[in-house]
C-alpha positions as CSV (number, residue, x, y, z in Angstrom):
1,X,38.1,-125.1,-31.4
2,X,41.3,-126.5,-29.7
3,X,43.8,-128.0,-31.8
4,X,46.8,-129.9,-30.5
5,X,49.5,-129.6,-33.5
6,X,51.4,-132.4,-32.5
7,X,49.9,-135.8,-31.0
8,X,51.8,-138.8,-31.5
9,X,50.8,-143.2,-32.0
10,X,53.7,-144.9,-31.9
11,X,53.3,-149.0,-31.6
12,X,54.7,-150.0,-28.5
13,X,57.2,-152.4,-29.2
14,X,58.9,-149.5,-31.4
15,X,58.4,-146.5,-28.1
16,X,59.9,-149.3,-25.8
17,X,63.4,-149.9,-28.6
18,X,63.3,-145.9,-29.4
19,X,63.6,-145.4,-25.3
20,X,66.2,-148.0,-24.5
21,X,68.6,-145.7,-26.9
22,X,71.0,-144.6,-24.7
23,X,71.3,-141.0,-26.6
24,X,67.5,-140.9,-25.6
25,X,68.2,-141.3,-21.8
26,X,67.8,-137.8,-21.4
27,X,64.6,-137.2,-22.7
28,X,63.6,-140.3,-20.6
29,X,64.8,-138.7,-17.1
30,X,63.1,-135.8,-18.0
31,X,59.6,-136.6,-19.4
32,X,59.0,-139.7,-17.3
33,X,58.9,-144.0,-18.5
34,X,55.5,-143.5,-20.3
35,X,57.7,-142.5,-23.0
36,X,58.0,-146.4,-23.4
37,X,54.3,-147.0,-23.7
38,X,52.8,-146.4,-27.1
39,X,49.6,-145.0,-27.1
40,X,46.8,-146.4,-29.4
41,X,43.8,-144.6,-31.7
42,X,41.5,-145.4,-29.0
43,X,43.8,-144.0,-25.7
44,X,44.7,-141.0,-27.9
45,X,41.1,-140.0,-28.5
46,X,40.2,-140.7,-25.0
47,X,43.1,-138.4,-23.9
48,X,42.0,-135.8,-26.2
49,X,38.5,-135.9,-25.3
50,X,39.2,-135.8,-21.6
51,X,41.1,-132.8,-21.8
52,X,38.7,-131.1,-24.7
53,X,41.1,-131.2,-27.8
54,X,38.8,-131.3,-31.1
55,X,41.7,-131.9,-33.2
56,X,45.3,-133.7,-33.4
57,X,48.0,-133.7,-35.7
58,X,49.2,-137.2,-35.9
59,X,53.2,-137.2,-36.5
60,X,54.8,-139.8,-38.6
61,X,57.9,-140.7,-40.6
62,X,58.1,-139.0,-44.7
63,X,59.7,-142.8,-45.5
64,X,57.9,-145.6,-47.7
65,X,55.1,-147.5,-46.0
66,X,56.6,-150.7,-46.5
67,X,60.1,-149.6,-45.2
68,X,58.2,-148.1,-42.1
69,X,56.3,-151.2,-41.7
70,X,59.9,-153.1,-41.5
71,X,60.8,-151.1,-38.7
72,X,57.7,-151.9,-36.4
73,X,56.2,-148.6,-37.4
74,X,53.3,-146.5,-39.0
75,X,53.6,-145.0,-42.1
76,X,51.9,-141.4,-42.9
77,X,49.0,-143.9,-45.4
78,X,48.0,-145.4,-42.0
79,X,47.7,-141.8,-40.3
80,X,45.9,-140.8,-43.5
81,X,43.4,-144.3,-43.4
82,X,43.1,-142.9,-39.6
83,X,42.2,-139.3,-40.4
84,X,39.5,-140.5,-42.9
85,X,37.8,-143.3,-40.2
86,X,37.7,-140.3,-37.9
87,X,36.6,-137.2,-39.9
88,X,37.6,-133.5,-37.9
89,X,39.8,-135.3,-35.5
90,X,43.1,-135.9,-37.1
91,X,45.5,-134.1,-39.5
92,X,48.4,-135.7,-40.6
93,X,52.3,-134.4,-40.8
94,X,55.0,-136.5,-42.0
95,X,59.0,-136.1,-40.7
96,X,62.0,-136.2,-43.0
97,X,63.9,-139.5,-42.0
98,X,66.1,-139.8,-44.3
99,X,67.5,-136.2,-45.0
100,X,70.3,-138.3,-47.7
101,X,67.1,-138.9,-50.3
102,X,66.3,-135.8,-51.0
103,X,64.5,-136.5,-54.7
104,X,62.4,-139.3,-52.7
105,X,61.1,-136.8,-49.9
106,X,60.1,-134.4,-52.6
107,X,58.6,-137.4,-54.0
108,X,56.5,-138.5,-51.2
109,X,55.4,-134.9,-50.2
110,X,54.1,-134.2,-53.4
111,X,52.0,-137.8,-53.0
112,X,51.2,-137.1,-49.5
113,X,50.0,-133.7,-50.1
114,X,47.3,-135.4,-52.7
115,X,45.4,-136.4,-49.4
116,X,43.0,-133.4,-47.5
117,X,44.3,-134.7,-44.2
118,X,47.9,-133.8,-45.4
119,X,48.3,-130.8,-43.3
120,X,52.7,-130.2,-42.7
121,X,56.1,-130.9,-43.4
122,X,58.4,-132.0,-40.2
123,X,62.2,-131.5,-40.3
124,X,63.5,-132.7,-37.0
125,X,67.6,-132.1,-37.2
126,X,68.4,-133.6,-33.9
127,X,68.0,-136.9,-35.5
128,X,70.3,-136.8,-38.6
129,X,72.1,-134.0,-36.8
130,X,72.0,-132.4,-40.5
131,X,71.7,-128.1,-39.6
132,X,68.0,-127.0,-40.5
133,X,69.8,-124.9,-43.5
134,X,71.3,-128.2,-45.0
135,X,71.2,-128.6,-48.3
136,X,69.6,-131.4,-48.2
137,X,66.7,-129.9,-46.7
138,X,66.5,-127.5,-49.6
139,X,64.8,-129.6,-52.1
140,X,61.7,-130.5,-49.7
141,X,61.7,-126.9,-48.3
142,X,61.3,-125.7,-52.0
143,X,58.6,-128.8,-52.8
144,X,56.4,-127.7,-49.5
145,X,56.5,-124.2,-50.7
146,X,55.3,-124.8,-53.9
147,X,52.4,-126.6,-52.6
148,X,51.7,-124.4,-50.0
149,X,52.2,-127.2,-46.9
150,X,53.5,-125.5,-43.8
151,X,56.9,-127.1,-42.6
152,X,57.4,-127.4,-38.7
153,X,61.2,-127.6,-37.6
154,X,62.6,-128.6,-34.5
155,X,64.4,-125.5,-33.0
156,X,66.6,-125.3,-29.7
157,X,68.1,-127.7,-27.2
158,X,66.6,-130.8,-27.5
159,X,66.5,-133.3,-24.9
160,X,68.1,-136.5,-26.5
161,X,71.9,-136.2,-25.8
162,X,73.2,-135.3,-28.9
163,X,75.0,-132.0,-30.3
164,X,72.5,-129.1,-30.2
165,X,74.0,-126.9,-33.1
166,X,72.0,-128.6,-36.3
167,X,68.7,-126.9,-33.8
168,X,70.4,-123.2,-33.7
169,X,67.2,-120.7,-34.1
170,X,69.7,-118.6,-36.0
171,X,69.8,-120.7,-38.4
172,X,66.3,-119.5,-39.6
173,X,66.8,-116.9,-41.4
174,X,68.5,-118.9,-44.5
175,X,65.3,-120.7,-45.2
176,X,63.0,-117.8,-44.7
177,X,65.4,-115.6,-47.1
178,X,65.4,-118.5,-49.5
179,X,62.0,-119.4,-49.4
180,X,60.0,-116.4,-48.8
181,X,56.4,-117.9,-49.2
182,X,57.2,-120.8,-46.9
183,X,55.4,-120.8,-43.6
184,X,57.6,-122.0,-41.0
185,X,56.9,-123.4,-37.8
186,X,59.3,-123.1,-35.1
187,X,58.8,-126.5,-33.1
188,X,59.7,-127.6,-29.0
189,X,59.2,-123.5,-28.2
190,X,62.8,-123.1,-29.0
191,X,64.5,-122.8,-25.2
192,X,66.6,-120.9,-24.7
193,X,66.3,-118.8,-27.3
194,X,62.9,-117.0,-26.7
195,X,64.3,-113.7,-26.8
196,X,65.5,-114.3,-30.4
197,X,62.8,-116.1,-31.7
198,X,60.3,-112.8,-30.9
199,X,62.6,-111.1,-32.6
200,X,62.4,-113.1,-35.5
201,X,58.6,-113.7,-35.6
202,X,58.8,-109.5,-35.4
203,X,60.7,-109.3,-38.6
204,X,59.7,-112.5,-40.6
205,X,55.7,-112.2,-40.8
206,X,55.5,-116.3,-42.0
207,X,57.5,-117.6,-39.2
208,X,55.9,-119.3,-36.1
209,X,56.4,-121.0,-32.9
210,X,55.0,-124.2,-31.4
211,X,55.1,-125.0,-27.5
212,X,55.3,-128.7,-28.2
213,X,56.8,-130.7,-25.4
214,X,56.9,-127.6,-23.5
215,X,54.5,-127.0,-20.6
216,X,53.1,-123.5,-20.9
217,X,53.8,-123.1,-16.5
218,X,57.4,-122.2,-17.7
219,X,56.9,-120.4,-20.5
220,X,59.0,-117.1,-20.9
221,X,56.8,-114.5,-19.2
222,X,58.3,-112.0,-22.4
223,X,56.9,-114.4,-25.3
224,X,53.8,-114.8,-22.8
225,X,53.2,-111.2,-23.2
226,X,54.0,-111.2,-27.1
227,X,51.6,-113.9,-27.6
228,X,48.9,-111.2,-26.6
229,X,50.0,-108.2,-28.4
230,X,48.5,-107.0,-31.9
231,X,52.1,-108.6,-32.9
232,X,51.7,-111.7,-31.8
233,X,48.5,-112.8,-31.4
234,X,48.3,-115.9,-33.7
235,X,51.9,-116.1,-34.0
236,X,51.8,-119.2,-31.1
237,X,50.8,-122.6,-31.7
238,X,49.2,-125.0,-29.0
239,X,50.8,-128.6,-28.8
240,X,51.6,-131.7,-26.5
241,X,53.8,-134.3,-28.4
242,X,51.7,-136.5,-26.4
243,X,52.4,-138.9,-24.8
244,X,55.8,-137.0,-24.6
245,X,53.9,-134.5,-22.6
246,X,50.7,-136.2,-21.4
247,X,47.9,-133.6,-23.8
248,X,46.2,-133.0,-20.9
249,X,48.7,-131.8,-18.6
250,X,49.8,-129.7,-21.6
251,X,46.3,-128.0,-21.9
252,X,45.6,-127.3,-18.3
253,X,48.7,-125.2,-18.4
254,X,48.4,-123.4,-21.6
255,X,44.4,-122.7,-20.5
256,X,46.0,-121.1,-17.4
257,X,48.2,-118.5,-19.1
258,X,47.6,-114.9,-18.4
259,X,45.7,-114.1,-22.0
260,X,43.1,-111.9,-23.2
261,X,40.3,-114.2,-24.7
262,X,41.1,-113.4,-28.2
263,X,44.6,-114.6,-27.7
264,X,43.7,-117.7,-25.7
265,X,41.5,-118.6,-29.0
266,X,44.2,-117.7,-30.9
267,X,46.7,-120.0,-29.3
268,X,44.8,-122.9,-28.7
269,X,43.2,-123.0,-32.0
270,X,42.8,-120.2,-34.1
271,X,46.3,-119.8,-35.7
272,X,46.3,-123.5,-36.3
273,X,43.2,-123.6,-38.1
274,X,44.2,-120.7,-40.1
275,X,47.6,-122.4,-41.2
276,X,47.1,-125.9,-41.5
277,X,43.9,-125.5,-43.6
278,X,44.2,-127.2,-46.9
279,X,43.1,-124.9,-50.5
């Protein structure tokens, strides 16, 4: 079982406005122009098939359908629709956008989370630039805990050019003191702060780490090496952002990581299943 935590459909005429940004010229440079090109339900699956991922966790915006539909894009009730025409091949997670409405996230989690296919909580900071210990976030940390929905959240240097702070791994520990029964979900691997994120996964048993955008061939031979100890087996996550990083590509390297069997499983599928299953 091979799950990819984070896949992405994005219409195109949205990728193409979102990569014209000139703050997003960075992530551009370094991921390549396909970043314009939205990929559909049918190239996704294709892409997924091709490189043997059973399951995808489609990413969209916590917003209101209709405001999303204003914008030019999907809303997490399509992603859900989408999940449901193609059982065992989708879970859905759905990204604070609007970190300012905190009683409407809270609202739309709890709605969200009615749905089977409802599988996680994103907080992406670089986008608000609001630190991943706002207050803000608080409310919808404290909602996702109560019903037991894993919340992934964008950790490190991102690419976009835009202040790197709000992303500080350090930052971490506030929400795991303050919600203890969270599961957290370090996303983007974290670079550069590997070193402190094992130390953290060591000392906080519900904390997490996803390789999204990240391509396994450069992957800290240290968190390599934690990822198969009694540890940290389980404690990795396998996952492309496609088409950010073409799944594929992403899964060629992560199969050629030095792993025991048992943590290859682990990492490409195992933990996933284990912490994004529903009840």
């Amino acid at each position: 079982m091979v799950v990819d935590a984070w896949v992405n459909i994005i219409p195109e005429a949205f990728a193409s406005k979102w990569a014209a940004k000139d703050e997003q010229q960075g992530a551009v440079q370094l991921f390549g122009p396909d970043l314009a090109k939205g990929p559909t339900v049918e190239s996704l699956l294709e892409a997924m098939d091709g490189a043997g991922v059973d399951t995808g966790v489609l990413t969209s915006g916590l917003g209101d359908p209709e405001r999303a539909h204003r914008r030019g894009g999907f809303a997490a009730e399509d992603f859900l629709a989408i999940a449901d025409e193609h059982p065992g091949r989708f879970l859905v997670s759905a990204a604070v956008d609007r970190a300012t409405k905190p009683l409407d996230n809270c609202r739309r989690v709890r709605e969200l989370a009615e749905h089977p296919s409802m599988a996680m909580v994103r907080v992406t900071p670089l986008v608000e630039q609001f630190e991943l210990n706002h207050r803000l976030y608080y409310p919808v940390y404290a909602t996702c805990e109560e019903l037991g929905l894993p919340v992934s959240i964008n950790v490190g240097v991102p690419g976009p050019q835009v202040r790197s702070r709000c992303q500080d791994p350090v930052l971490l520990e506030d929400v795991l003191i303050d919600f203890p029964g969270l599961t957290v979900i370090g996303a983007h691997m974290g670079h550069p702060y590997e070193s402190l994120l094992v130390q953290y996964m060591l000392k906080w048993p519900r904390l997490h780490l996803m390789t999204s955008a990240y391509l396994a061939t450069y992957m800290d031979p240290a968190i390599v090496r934690f990822m198969d100890s009694s540890r940290g087996r389980g404690r990795l996550l396998f996952a492309s952002d496609h088409p950010v990083l073409p799944v594929g590509r992403a899964l060629e390297a992560a199969r050629a990581l030095p792993l025991s069997d048992e943590g290859m499983a682990e990492y490409l599928g195992g933990a996933a299943t284990r912490l994004l299953a529903r009840g």
